[in-house]
C-alpha positions in Angstrom: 0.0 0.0 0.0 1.2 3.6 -0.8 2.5 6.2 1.9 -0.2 8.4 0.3 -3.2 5.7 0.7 -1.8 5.3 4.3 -2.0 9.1 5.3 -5.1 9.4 3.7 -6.7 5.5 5.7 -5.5 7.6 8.7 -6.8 10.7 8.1 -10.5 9.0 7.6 -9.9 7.3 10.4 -9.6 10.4 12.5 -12.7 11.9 10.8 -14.6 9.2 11.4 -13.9 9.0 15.5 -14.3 12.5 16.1 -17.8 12.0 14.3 -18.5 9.3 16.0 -17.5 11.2 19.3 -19.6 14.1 18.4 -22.6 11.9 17.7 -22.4 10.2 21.0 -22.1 13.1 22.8 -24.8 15.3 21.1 -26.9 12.3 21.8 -25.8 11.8 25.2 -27.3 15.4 25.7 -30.4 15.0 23.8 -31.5 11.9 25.4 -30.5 13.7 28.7 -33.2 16.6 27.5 -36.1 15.0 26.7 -35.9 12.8 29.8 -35.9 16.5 31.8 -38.7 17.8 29.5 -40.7 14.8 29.6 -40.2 14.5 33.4 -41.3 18.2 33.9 -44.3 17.3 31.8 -45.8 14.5 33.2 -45.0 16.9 37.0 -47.0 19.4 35.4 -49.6 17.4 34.3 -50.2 15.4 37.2 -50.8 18.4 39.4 -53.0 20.1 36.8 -55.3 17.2 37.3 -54.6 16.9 41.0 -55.9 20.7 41.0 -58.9 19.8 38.9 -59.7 17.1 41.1 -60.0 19.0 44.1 -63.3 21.1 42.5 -64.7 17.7 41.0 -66.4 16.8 43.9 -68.3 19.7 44.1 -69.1 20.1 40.2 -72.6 20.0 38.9 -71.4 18.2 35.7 -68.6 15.8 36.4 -68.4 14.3 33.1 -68.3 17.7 31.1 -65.5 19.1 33.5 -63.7 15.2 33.1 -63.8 16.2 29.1 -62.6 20.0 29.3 -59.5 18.6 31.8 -58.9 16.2 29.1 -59.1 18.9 26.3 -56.8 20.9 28.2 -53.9 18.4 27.0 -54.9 18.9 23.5 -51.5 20.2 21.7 -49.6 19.2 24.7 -46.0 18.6 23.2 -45.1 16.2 25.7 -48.4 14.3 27.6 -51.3 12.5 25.9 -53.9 12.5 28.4 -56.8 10.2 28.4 -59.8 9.3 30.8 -60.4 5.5 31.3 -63.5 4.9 32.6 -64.0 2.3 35.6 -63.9 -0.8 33.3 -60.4 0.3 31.9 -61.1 1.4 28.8 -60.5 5.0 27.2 -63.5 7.1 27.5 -61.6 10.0 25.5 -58.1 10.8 25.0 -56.1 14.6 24.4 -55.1 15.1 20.5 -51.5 15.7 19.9 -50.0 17.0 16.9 -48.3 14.8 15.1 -44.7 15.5 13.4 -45.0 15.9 9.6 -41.6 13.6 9.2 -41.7 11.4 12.2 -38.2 9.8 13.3 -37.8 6.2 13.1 -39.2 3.9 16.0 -35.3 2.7 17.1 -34.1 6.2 17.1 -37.1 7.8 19.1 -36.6 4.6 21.5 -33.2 5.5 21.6 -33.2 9.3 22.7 -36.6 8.5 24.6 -37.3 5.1 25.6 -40.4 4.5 27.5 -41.7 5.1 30.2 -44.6 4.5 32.3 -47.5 6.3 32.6 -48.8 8.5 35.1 -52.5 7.2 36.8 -54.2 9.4 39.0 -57.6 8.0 40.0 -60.9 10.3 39.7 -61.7 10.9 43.7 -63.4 8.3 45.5 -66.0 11.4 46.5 -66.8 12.0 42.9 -69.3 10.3 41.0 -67.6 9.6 37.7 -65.2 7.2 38.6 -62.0 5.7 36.7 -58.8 7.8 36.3 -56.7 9.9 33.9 -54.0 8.5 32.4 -51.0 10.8 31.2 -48.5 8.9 28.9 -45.3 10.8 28.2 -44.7 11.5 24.4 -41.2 12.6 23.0 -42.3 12.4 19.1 -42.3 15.7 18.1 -38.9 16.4 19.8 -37.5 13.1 18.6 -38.5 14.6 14.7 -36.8 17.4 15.3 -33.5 15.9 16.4 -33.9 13.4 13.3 -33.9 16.1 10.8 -31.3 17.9 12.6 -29.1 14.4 12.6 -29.9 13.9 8.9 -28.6 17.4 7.8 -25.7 17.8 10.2 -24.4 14.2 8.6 -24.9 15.2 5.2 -23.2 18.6 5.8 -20.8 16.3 7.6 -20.3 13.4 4.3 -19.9 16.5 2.3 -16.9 17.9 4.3 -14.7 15.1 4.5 -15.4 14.0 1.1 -13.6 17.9 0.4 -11.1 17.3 3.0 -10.0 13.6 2.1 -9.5 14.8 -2.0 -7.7 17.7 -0.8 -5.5 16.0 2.0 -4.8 13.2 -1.1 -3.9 16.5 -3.7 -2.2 17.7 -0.8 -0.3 14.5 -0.1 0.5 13.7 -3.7 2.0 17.2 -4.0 4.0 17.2 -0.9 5.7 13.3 -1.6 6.1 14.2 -5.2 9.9 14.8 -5.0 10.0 11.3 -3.6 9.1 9.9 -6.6 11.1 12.2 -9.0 
């Protein structure tokens, strides 16, 4: 093998660990994010219904206010709420919006894998029964990072493909007078 096609093995080589360094670390910190965000989420969520929960008893129309608490998760970037009903099955359930180019089920596992969800039972005072259920949802962030990833690795391709033919011009230039 050449002295060139060795400098230039190395030289990829070195590219391609401090990419894969940078990778790891970028998604060391996003994983690190969403599990705050989603964390702070559910927190929130749960004591928005606790809150709610402390009128219900006294409401004059339990199931309406059980729908508008629900309703007040719709768009909620981070919690899908829904009301299960006493038999365990989902009365009604929040609407989230929904990434236009979703990331792939591995990578949204990766950077968010999952986690339980939050129950908190209707009161025992209250007349509706069941619980809401708040489920912790990272798919709009996990989009985002995706088509982030996807750009930053093309810029990325692009780069070294300009660096490695001008390291091997470079090279060829430099160990010319070895071959004269």
């Amino acid at each position: 093998m050449s002295l060139r096609a060795r400098v230039i093995i190395l030289i990829s080589l070195v590219l391609l660990s401090s990419l894969a360094a940078g990778l790891g670390l970028a998604g060391y910190e996003a994983r690190r994010a969403i599990s705050e965000e989603l964390t702070a989420a559910l927190r929130g969520g749960a004591q928005t219904v606790a809150s709610a929960f402390e009128d219900l008893p006294r409401s004059d129309h339990q199931p309406r206010d059980l729908r508008q608490l629900v309703a007040t998760f719709d768009g909620n970037r981070h919690v899908l709420a829904s009301l299960v009903g006493p038999d365990g099955r989902v009365q009604l359930q929040s609407r989230m919006e929904r990434p236009a180019t979703p990331a792939p089920e591995d990578f949204l596992r990766l950077l968010a894998p999952p986690r339980d969800a939050v129950v908190v039972p209707v009161p025992a005072t209250a007349t509706a029964g069941g619980a809401i259920r708040l489920e912790p949802r990272a798919d709009l962030d996990a989009a985002a990072i995706w088509t982030e990833v996807t750009v930053v690795l093309c810029v990325l391709a692009l780069a070294t493909v300009v660096v490695l033919v001008g390291a091997y011009w470079a090279i060829g230039q430099a160990l010319s007078p070895l071959s004269d």
